[in-house]
C-alpha positions as CSV (number, residue, x, y, z in Angstrom):
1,X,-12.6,4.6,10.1
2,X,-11.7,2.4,13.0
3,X,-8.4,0.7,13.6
4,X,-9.4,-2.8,12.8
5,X,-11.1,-1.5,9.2
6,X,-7.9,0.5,8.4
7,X,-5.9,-2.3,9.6
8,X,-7.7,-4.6,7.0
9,X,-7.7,-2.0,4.3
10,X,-4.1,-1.6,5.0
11,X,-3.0,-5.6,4.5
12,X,-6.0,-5.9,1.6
13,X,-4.0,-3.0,-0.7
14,X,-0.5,-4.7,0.5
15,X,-1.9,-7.2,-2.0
16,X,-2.1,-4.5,-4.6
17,X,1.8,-4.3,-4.6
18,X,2.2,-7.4,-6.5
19,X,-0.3,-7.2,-9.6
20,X,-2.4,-10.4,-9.7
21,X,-2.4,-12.5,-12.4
22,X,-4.2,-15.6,-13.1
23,X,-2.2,-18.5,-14.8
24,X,-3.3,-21.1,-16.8
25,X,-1.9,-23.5,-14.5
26,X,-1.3,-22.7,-11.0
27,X,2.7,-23.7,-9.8
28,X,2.6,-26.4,-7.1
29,X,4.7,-24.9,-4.0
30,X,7.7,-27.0,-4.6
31,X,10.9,-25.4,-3.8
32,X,11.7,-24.2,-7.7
33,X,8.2,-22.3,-7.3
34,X,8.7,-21.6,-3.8
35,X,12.2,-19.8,-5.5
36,X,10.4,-18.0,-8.0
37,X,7.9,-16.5,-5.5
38,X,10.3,-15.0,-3.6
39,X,12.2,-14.0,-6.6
40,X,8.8,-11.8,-7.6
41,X,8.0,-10.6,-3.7
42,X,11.9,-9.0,-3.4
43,X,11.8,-7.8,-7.3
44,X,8.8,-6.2,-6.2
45,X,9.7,-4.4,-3.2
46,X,6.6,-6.2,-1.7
47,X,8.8,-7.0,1.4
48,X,9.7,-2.8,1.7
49,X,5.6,-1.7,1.7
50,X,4.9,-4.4,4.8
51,X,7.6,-1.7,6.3
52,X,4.6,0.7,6.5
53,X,2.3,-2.1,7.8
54,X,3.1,-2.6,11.5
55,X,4.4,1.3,12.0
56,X,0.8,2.8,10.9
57,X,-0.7,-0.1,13.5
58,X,1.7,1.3,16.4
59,X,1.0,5.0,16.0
60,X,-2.3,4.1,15.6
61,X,-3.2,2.2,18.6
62,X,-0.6,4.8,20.8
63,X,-3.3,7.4,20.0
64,X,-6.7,5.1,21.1
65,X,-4.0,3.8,23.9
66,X,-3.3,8.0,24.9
67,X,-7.0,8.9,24.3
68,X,-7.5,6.5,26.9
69,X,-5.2,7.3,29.8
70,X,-3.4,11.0,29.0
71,X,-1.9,11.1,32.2
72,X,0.6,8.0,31.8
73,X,1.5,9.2,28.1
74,X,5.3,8.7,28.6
75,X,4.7,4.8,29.7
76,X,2.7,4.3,26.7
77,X,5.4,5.8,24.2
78,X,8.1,3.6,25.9
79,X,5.8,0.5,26.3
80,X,4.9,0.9,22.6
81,X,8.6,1.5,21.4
82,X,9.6,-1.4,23.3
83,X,7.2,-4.2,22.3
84,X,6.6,-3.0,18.6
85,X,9.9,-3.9,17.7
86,X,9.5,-7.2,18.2
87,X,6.7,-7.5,15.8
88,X,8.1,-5.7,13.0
89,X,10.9,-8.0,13.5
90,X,7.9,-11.0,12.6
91,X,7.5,-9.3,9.0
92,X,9.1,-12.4,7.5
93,X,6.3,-14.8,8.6
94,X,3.9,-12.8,6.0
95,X,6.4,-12.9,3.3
96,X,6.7,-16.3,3.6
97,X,2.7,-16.9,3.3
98,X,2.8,-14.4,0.3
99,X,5.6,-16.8,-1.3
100,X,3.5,-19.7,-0.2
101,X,-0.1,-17.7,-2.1
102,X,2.0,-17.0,-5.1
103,X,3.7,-20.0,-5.3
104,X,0.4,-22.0,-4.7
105,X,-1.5,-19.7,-7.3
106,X,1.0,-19.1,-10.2
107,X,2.8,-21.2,-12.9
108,X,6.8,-20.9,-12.2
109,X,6.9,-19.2,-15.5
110,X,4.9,-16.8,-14.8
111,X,6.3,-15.8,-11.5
112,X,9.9,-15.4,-13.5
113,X,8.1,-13.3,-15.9
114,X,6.6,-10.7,-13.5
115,X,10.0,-10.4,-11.6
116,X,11.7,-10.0,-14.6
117,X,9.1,-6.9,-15.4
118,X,9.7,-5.6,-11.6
119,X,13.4,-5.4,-12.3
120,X,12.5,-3.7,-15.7
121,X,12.9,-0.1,-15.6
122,X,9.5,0.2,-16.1
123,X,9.2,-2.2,-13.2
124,X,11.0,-0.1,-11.3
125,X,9.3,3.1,-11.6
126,X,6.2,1.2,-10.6
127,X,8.0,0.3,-7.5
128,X,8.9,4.0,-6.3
129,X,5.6,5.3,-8.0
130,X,3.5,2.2,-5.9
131,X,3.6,3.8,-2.1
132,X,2.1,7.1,-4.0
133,X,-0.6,5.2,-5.8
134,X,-1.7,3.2,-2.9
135,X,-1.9,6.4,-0.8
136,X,-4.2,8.4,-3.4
137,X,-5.7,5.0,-4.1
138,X,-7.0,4.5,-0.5
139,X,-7.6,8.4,-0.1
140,X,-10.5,7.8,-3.3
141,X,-11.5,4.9,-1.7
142,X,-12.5,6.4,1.7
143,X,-14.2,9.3,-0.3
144,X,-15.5,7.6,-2.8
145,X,-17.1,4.9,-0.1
146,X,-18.2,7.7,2.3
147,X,-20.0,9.4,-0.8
148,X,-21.9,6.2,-1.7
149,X,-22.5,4.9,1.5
150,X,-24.0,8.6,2.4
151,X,-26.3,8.3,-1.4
152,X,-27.3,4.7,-1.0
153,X,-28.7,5.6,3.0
154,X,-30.2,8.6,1.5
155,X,-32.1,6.2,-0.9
156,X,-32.9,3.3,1.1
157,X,-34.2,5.2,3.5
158,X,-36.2,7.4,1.1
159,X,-37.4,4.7,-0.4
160,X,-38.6,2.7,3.3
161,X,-40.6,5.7,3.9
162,X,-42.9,5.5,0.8
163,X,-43.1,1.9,2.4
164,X,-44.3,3.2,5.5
165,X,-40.8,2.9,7.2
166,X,-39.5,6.0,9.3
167,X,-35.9,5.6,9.9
């Protein structure tokens, strides 16, 4: 799977982390719903999974960045070290568009609600449990896509050949 796709996959279940709901009536983003957002993004650890965001994109892209040039390895590392930092300092621009989403996209009740279920013990368990669940979530989904992809070629191509069609 290339960087970009894993990169994508990696923000698109990041989404996962808060459980969406549809209101009846969306919250307008005034400060109270603005409030309750980020009430439900820090009662739902949502903050402490973007922690895994911008370290998978580093090691990630040190590796195509090594495959490239071996030889200056130890520049790479440092260069890497050095300038990540400042973007996993820039985590707070996201959570603040997630507040913004939420807030734009959910009643003020509703927000309180689902905080008050992440500070649950229930809640809570899904919290530590989440990280796990994403991992063997995404784990099935690369299999399982791999498996259909693989089936449906198979098919489509099977089925262009009766057509006259040699792939």
């Amino acid at each position: 799977m290339s960087l970009l796709r894993r990169m994508i996959l990696s923000m698109a279940l990041v989404a996962v982390f808060v459980p969406p709901a549809l209101a009846q009536k969306p919250a307008t983003s005034s400060d109270e719903a603005r409030a309750a957002a980020r009430e439900l993004v820090e009662a739902s650890a949502t903050a402490a999974q973007f922690d895994q965001a911008v370290p998978l994109l580093v090691r990630e892209m040190t590796q195509a960045f090594l495959s490239l040039a071996p030889e200056r390895a130890a520049e790479i590392r440092e260069t890497m070290s050095e300038i990540s930092t400042r973007f996993i300092k820039r985590k707070s621009e996201l959570i603040d568009e997630v507040v913004r989403i939420y807030a734009d996209l959910m009643t003020i009740e509703d927000l309180r609600t689902i905080a008050a279920f992440y500070r649950s013990g229930a809640g809570r368990r899904l919290v530590l449990a989440m990280p796990e669940i994403t991992r063997r979530s995404t784990a099935a989904g690369q299999v399982w896509g791999q498996l259909i992809g693989q089936e449906l070629a198979i098919e489509v191509r099977s089925e262009l050949k009766k057509r006259g069609i040699d792939l």
